[in-house]
C-alpha positions as CSV (number, residue, x, y, z in Angstrom):
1,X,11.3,2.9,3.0
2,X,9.7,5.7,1.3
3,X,7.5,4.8,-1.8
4,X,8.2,3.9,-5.3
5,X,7.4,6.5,-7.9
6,X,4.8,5.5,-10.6
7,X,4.8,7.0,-14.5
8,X,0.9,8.1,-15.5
9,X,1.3,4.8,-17.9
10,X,1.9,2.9,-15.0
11,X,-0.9,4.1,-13.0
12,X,-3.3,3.3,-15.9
13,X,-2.1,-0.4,-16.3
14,X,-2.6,-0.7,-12.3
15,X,-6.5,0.9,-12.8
16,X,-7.1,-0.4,-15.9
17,X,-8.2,2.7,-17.2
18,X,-6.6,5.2,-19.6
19,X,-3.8,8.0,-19.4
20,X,-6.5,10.1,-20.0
21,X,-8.3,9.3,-16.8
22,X,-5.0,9.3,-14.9
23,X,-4.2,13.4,-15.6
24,X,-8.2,14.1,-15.3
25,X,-7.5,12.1,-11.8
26,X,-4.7,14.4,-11.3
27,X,-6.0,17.8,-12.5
28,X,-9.2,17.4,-10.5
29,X,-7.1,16.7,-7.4
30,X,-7.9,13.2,-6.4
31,X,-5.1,11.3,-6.9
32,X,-1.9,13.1,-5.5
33,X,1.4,13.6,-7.6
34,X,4.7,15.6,-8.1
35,X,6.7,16.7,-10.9
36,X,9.8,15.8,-11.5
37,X,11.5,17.8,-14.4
38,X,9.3,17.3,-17.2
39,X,7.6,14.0,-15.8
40,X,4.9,13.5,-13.7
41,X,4.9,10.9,-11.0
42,X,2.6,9.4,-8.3
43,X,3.6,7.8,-5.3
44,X,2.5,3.9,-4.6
45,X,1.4,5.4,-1.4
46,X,-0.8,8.4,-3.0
47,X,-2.0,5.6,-5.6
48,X,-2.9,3.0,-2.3
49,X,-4.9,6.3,-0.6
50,X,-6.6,6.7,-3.9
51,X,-7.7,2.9,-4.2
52,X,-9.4,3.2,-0.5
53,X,-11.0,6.1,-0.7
54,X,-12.9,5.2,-3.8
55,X,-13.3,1.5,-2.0
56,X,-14.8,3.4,1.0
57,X,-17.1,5.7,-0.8
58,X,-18.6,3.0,-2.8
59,X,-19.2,0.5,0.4
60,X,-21.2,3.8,1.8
């Protein structure tokens, strides 16, 4: 079953941080996303990938 798609508001509430941070996340590249129309989206999938790499690079 593919992945759920996540608004930027979404993403936020999951990090706890803001939108802000979410789009910088995006524009720098480190958290994946697609457009869809007029609306960004990120996958639970690209959001998990996210959540371990940062997990990783902090235990190192």
């Amino acid at each position: 079953m593919p992945s759920a798609l996540l608004t930027v508001d979404q993403v936020a509430a999951r990090l706890h941080v803001s939108r802000w941070t979410v789009y910088n996340l995006i524009r720098s590249r480190e958290l994946a996303s697609l457009t869809i129309g007029r609306c960004r989206r990120v996958t639970e999938s690209a959001l998990d990938a996210y959540i371990s790499l940062r997990t990783e690079q902090e235990a190192a």
